[in-house]
C-alpha positions as a printed NumPy array, in Angstrom:
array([[ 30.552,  77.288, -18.693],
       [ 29.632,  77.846, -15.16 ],
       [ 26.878,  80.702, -14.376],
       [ 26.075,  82.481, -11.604],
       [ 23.45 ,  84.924, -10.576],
       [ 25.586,  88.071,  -8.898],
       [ 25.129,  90.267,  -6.092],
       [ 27.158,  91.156,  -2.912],
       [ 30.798,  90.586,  -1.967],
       [ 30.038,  89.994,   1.807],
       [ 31.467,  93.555,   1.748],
       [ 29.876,  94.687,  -1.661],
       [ 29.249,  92.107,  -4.253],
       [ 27.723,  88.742,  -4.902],
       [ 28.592,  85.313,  -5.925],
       [ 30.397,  83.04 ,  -8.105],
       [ 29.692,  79.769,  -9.297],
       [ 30.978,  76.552,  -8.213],
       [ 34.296,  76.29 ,  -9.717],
       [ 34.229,  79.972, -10.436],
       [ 36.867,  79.287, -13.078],
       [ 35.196,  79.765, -16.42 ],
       [ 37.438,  77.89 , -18.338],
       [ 39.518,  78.796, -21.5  ],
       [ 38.402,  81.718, -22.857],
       [ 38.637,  81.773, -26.41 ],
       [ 39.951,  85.089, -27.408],
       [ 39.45 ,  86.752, -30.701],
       [ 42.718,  87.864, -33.277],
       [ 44.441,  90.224, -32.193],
       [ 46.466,  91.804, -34.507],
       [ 48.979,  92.338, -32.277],
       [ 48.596,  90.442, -29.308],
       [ 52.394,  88.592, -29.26 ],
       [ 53.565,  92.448, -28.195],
       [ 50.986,  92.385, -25.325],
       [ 51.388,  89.234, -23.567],
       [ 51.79 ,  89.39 , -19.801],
       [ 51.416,  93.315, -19.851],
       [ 48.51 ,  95.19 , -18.188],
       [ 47.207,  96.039, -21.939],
       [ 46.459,  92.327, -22.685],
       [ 44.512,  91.831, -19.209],
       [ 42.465,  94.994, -20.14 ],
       [ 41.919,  92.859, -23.762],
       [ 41.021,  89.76 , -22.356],
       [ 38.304,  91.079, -19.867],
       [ 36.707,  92.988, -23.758],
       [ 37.258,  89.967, -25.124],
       [ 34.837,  87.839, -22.047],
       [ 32.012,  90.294, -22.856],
       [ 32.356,  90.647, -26.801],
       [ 31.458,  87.26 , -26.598],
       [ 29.04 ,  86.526, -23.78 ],
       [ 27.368,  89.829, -22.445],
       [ 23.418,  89.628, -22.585],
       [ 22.822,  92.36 , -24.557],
       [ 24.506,  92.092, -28.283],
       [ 23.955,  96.424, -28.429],
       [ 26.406,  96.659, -25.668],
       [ 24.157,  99.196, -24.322],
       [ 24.556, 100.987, -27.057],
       [ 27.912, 101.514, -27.728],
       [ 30.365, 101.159, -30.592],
       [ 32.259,  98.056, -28.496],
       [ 34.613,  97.368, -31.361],
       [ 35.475, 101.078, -30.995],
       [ 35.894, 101.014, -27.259],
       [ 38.821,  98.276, -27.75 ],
       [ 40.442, 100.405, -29.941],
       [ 40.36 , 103.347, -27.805],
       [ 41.619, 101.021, -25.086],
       [ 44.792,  99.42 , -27.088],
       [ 46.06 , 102.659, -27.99 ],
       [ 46.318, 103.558, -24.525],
       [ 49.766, 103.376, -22.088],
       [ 48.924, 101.746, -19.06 ],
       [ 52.118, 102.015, -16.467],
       [ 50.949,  99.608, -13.926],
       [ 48.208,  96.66 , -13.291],
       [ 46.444,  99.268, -10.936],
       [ 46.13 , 101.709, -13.884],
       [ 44.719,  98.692, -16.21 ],
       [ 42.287,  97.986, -13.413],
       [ 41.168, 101.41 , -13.304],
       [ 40.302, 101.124, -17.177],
       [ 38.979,  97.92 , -17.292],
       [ 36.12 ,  99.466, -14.398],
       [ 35.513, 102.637, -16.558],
       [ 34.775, 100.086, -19.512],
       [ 32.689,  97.77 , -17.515],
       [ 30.772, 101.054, -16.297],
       [ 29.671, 101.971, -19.572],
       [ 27.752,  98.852, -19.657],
       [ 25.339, 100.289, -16.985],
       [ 24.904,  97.104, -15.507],
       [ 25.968,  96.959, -11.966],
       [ 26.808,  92.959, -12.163],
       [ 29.449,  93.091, -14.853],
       [ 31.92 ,  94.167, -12.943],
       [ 35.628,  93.79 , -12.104],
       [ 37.4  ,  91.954,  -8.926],
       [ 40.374,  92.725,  -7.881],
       [ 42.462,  89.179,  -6.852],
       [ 41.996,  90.111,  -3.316],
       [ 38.075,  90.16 ,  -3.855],
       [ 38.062,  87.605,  -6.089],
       [ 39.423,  85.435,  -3.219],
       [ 36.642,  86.863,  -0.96 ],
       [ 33.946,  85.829,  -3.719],
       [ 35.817,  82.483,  -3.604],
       [ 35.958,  81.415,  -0.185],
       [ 32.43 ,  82.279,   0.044],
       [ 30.482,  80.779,  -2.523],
       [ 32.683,  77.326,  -2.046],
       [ 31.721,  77.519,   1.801],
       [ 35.169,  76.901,   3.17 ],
       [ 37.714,  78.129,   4.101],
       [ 41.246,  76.948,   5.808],
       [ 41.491,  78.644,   9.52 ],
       [ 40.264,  77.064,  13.392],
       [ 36.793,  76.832,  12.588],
       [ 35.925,  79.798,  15.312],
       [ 33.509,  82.824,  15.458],
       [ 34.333,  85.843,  16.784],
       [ 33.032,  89.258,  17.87 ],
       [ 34.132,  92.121,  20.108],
       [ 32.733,  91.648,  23.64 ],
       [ 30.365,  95.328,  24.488],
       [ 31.94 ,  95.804,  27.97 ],
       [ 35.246,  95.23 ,  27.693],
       [ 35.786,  95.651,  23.757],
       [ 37.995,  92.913,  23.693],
       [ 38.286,  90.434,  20.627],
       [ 35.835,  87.336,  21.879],
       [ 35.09 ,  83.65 ,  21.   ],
       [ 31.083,  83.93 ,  20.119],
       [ 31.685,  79.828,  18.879],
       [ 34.137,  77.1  ,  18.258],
       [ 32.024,  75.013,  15.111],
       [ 31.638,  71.713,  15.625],
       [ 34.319,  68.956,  14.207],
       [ 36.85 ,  71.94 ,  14.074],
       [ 40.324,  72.315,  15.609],
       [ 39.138,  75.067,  17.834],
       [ 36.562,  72.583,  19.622],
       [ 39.204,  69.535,  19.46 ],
       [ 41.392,  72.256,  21.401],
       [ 38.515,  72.78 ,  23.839],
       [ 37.93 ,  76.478,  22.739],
       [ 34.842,  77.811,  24.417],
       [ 32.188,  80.289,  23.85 ],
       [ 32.969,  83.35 ,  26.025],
       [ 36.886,  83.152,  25.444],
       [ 38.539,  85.972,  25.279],
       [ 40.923,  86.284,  22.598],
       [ 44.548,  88.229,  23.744],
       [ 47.216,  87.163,  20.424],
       [ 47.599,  85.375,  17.621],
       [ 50.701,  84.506,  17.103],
       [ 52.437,  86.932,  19.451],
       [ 50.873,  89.718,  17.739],
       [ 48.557,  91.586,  20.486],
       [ 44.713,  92.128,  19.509],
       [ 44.55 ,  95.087,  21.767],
       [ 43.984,  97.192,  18.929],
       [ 43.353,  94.463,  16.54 ],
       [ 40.129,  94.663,  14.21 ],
       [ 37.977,  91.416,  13.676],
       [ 39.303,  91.723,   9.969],
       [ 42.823,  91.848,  10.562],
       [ 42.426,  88.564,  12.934],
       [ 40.778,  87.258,  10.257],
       [ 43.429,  86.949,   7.917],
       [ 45.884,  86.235,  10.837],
       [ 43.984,  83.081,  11.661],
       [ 43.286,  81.815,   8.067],
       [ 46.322,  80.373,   6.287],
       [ 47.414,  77.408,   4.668],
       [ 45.659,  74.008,   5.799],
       [ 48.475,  71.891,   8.111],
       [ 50.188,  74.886,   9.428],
       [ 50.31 ,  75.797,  12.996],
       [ 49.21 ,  78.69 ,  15.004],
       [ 49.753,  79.873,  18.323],
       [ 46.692,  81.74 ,  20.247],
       [ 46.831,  83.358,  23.73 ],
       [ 43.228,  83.342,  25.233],
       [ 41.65 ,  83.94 ,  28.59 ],
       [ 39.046,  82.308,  30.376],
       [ 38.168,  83.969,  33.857],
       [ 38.217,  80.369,  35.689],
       [ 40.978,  79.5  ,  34.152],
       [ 42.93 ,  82.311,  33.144],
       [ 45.61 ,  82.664,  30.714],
       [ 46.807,  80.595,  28.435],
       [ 48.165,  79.404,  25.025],
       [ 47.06 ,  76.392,  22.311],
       [ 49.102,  75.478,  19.423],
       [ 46.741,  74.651,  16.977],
       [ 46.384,  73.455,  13.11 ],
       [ 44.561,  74.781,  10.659],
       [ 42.456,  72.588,   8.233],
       [ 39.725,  73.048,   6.114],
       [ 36.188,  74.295,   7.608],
       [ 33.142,  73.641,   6.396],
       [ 31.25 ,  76.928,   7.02 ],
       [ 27.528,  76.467,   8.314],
       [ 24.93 ,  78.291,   6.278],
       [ 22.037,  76.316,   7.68 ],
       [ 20.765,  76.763,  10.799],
       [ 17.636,  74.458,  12.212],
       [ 16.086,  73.675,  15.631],
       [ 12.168,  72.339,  16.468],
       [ 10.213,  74.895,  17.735],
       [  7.154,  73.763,  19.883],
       [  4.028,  76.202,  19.22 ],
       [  1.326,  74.892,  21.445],
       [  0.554,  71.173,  19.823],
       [  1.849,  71.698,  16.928],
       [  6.276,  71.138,  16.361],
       [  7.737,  73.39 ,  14.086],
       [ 10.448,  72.178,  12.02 ],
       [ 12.463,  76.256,  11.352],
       [ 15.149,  76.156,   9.018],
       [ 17.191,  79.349,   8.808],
       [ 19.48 ,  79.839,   5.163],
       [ 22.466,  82.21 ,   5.263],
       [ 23.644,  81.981,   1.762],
       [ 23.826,  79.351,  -1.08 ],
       [ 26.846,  78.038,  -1.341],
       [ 28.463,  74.837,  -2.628],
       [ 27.863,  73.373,   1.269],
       [ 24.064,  74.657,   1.327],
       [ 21.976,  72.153,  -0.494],
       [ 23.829,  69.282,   1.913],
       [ 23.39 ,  70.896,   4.803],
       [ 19.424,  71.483,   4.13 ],
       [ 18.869,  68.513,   3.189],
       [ 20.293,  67.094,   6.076],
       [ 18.232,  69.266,   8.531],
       [ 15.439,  68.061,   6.338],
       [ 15.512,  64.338,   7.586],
       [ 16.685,  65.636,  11.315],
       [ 13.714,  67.507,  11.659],
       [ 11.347,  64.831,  10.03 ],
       [ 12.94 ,  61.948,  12.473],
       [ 11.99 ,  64.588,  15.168],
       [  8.379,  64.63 ,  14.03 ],
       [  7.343,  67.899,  12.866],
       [  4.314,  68.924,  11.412],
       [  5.025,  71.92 ,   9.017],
       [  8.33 ,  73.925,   8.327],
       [  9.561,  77.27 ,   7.815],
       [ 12.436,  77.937,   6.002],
       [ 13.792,  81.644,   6.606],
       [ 15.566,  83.173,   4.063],
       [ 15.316,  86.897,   5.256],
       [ 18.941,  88.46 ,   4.568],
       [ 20.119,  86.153,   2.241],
       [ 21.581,  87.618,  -0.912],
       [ 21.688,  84.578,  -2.683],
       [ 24.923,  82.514,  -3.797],
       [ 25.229,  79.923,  -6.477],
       [ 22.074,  79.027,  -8.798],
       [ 22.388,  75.13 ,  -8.578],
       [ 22.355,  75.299,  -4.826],
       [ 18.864,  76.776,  -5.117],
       [ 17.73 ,  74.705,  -8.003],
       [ 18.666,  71.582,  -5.553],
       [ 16.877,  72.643,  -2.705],
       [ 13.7  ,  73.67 ,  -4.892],
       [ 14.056,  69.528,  -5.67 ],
       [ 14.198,  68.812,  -2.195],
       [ 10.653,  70.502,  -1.462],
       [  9.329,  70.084,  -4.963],
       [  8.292,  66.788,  -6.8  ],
       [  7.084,  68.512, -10.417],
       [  6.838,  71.595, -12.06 ],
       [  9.406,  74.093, -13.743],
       [ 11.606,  75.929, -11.032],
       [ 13.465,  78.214, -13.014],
       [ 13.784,  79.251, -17.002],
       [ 16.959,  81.562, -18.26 ],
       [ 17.413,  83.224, -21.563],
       [ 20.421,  83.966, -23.005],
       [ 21.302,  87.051, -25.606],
       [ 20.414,  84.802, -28.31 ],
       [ 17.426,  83.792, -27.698],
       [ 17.891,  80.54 , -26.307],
       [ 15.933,  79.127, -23.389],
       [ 16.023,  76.455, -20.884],
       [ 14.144,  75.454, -17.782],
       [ 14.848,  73.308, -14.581],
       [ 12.459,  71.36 , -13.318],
       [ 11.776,  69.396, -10.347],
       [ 12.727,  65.524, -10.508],
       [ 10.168,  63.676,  -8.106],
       [ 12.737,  64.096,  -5.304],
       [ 11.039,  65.726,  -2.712],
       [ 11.822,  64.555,   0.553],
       [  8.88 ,  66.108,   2.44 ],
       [  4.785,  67.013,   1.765],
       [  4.232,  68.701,   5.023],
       [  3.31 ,  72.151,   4.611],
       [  5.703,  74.504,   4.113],
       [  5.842,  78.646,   4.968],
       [  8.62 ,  80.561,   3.541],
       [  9.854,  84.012,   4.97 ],
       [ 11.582,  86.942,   2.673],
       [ 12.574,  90.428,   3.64 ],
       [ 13.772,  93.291,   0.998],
       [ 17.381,  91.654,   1.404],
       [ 16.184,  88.127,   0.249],
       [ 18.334,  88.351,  -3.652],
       [ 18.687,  86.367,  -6.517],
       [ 19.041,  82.645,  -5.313],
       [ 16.347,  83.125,  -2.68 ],
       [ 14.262,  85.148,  -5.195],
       [ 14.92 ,  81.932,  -7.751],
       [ 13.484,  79.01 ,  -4.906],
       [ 10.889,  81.779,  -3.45 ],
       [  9.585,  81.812,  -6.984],
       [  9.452,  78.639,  -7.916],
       [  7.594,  77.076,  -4.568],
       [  5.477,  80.112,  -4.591],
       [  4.616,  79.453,  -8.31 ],
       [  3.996,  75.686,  -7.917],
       [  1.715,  76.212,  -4.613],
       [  3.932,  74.472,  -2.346],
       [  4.54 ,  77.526,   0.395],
       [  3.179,  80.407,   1.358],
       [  5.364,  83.34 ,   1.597],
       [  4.909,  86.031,   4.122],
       [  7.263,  89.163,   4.537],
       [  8.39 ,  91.932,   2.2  ],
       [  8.728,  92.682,  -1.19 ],
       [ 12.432,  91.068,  -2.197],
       [ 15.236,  92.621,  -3.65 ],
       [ 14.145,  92.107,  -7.26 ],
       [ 17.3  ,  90.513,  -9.276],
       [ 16.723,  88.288, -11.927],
       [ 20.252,  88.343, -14.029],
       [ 22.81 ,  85.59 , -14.484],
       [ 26.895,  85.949, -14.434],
       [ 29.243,  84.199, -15.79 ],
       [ 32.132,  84.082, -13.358],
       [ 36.215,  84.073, -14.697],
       [ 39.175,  83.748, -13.167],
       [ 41.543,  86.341, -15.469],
       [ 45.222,  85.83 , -16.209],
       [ 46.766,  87.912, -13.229],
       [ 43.972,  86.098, -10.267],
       [ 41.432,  88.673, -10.565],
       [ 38.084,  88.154, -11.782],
       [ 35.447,  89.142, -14.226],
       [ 31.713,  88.61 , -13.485],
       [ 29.219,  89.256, -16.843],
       [ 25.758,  88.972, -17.248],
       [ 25.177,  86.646, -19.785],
       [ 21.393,  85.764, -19.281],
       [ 18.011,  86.519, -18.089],
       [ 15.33 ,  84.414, -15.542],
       [ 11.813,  84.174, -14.854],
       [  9.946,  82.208, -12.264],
       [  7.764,  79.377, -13.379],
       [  4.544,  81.36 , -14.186],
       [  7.03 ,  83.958, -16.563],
       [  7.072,  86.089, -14.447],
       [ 10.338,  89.079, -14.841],
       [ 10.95 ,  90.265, -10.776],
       [ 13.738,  92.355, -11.868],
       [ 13.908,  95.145, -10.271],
       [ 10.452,  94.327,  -9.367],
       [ 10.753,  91.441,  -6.784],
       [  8.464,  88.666,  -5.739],
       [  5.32 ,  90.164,  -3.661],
       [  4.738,  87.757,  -0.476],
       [  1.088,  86.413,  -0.352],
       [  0.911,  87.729,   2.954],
       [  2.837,  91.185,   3.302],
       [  4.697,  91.942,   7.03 ],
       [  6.827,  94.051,   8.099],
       [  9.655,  93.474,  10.641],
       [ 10.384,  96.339,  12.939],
       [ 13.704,  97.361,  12.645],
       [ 14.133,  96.967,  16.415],
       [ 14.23 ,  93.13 ,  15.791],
       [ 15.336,  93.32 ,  11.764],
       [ 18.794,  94.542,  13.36 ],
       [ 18.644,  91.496,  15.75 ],
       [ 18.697,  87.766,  14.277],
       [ 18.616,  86.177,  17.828],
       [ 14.538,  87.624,  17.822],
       [ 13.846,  85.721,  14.821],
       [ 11.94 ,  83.212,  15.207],
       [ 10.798,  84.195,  18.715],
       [  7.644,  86.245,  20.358],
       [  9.023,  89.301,  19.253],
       [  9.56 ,  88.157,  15.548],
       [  5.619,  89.032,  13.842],
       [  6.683,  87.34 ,  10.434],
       [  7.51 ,  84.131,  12.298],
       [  4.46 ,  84.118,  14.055],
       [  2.137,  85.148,  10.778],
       [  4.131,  81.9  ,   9.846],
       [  3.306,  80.022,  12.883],
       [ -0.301,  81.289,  12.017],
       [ -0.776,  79.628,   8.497],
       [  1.232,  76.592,   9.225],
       [ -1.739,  75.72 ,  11.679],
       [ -4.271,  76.266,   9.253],
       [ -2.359,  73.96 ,   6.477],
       [ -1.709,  71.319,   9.207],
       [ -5.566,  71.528,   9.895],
       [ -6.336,  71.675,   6.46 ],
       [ -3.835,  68.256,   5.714],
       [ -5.647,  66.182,   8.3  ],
       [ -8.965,  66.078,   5.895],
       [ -7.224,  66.123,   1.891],
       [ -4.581,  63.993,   0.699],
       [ -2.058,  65.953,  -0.177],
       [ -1.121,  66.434,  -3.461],
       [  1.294,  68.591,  -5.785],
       [ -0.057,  71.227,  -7.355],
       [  2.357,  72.133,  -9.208],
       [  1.664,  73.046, -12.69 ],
       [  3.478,  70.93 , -15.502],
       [  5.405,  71.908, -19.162],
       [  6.145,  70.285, -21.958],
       [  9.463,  72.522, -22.328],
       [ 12.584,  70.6  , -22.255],
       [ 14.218,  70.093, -19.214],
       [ 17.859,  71.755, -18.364],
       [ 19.577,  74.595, -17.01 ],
       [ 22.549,  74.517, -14.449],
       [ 24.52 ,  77.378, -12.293],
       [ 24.011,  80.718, -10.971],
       [ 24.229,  82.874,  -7.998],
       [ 25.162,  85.963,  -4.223],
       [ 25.488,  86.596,   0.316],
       [ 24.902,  88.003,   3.777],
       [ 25.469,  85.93 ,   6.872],
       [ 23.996,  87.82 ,  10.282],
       [ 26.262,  86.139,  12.107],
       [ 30.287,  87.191,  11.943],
       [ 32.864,  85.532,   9.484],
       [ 34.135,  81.974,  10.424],
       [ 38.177,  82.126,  11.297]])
């Protein structure tokens, strides 16, 4: 059954896990379930049902659980919405704020973002600060906007022949997004060009949650990888900047995971491979008792030292690879305390297209270690001023005083590399090997159309 390791919504919540459908769920008798098919009563059974039989903690928090289903069959619910509103009340009483309820609308949301596509023009957009007018910030690469020669700086006028005058970045949103092979009509404006119109069809974008560039720091090149969120897309595209930045000759990396909520598990168990060659990166425990560990897999496709930066935001997925490279001596973080969440979901699809996310385990970092609500404490503690916290576009730069602590240690490693043969010192277990899926978000840039 896939896991995840919940959080945020991009507008609340968290994440899902790669094929975010559970599966069957086996449902216990019900003595009269034949008289409650396809009515809002049997959708408020079958999410009691999901955590009867997977929730981590067997007390329930406490409660009678077999008595809250009863309380909840005997009452009338006249619509889906009033089911809904019951099926939160229940979840609440749980007192775990990740076992929680989606409505199909934000279960779609949790959807397109932890698979990391979605079926639009492949286009950014903001709202430009002089003229408040809905503007192209970037066309992605490979997409139908940039085939159409969309540019940066266009100015976006109707979709469709519905005016954006008034038109929020949301509601474009879901006017550009639609089916992939259909057509839509945009009216932009360029001011050497002027107006005009594209027909354009939509297909299915890949959305970028890696950013990476070579950053030249005196004599030393900087290989900076920035990570939005973990999705299905994530491990690929790090890998990938990986070997660009190692063909361009770096000597050390950064990988920035400041604001990054998390997203799903095996995403972050892959890219722990990718910088680890041994050692345990992550070990869950179910209610039961029962525990398993990944581990690194001698696939590590780099030696050269390695800084990692965290903020108060980094969650779950990033607290999972921050762990386990900080654990096995392969980076040195610097930043803030992180969030501190160290619970796994189980995501499910429900009868009616909403969704059910329920804690079904526990996870430690390598050394044991429990950061809920705790977090993982950097090695070397900074704090970003909220002057350039507010602004991604300093990160990385002058003004960015975690980047350059970075910048700081990766010349010392480098030094220290040129005189010891590097090794891993990662420390080994003779636990078994396993463990698959979990999961969360928060992308500083806007939402991809």
């Amino acid at each position: 059954m896939p896991q995840v390791d919940v959080l945020s919504l991009r507008y609340w919540a968290v994440v899902a896990s790669s094929v975010l459908v559970s599966g069957a769920v086996a449902f216990l008798p019900v003595p009269s379930y034949g008289a409650l098919k396809d009515s809002p009563k049997a959708l408020v059974d079958e999410v009691w049902q999901v955590v009867q039989q997977e929730y981590v903690d067997s007390s329930f928090n406490r409660l009678d659980w077999l008595a809250v289903r009863q309380q909840l069959l005997e009452q009338h619910y006249t619509s889906r919405e009033h089911a809904y509103s019951a099926i939160q009340g229940m979840l609440q009483r749980l007192n775990d704020p990740y076992t929680r309820f989606m409505t199909p609308e934000e279960f779609a949301i949790l959807r397109t973002q932890t698979s990391g596509e979605v079926s639009g023009i492949g286009i950014r957009l903001g709202v430009d600060e002089k003229t408040q007018q809905l503007t192209i910030l970037e066309p992605l690469a490979n997409s139908p906007a940039t085939r159409a020669g969309i540019e940066a700086g266009d100015r976006l006028l109707a979709i469709d022949g519905h005016s954006t005058r008034r038109m929020s970045i949301e509601e474009a949103s879901r006017r550009i997004r639609g089916r992939v092979g259909t057509p839509i009509e945009l009216q932009l404006f360029r001011p050497n060009r002027g107006t005009f119109r594209l027909t354009l069809m939509r297909a299915l974008i890949e959305l970028p949650a890696v950013r990476s560039l070579v950053k030249e720091e005196g004599d030393q090149r900087i290989g900076y990888i920035y990570l939005s969120e973990f999705t299905s897309h994530a491990a690929d595209q790090v890998q990938a900047a990986i070997r660009q930045l190692q063909a361009e000759q770096v000597n050390g990396f950064v990988l920035d995971l400041r604001g990054n909520p998390g997203g799903l598990l095996q995403a972050g168990i892959d890219i722990a491979r990718m910088w680890l060659d041994q050692g345990m990166i992550v070990r869950t425990v179910d209610r039961s008792g029962h525990s398993e560990q990944a581990r690194a897999t001698q696939s590590a496709l780099t030696t050269l030292p390695l800084v990692v930066l965290v903020d108060q935001r980094s969650a779950s997925s990033s607290e999972i690879l921050t762990g386990a490279l900080q654990d096995n001596g392969r980076a040195i973080v610097v930043g803030t305390k992180t969030y501190g969440k160290a619970l796994v979901q189980s995501i499910h699809q429900l009868s009616d297209g909403s969704g059910l996310s329920v804690t079904v385990a526990h996870y430690y970092t390598p050394k044991g270690t429990d950061i809920n609500r705790m977090g993982i404490t950097p090695n070397i503690m900074v704090t970003l001023p909220q002057e350039v916290s507010r602004n991604p576009r300093l990160w990385a730069t002058a003004a960015d005083p975690l980047y350059q602590e970075a910048v700081v240690q990766l010349r010392q490693a480098i030094y220290r590399s040129q005189f010891v043969t590097p090794v891993n010192t990662a420390q080994t277990s003779n636990s078994e090997a396993g463990a698959d899926n979990m999961c969360q978000v928060d992308d500083p840039c806007s939402p991809v159309k």
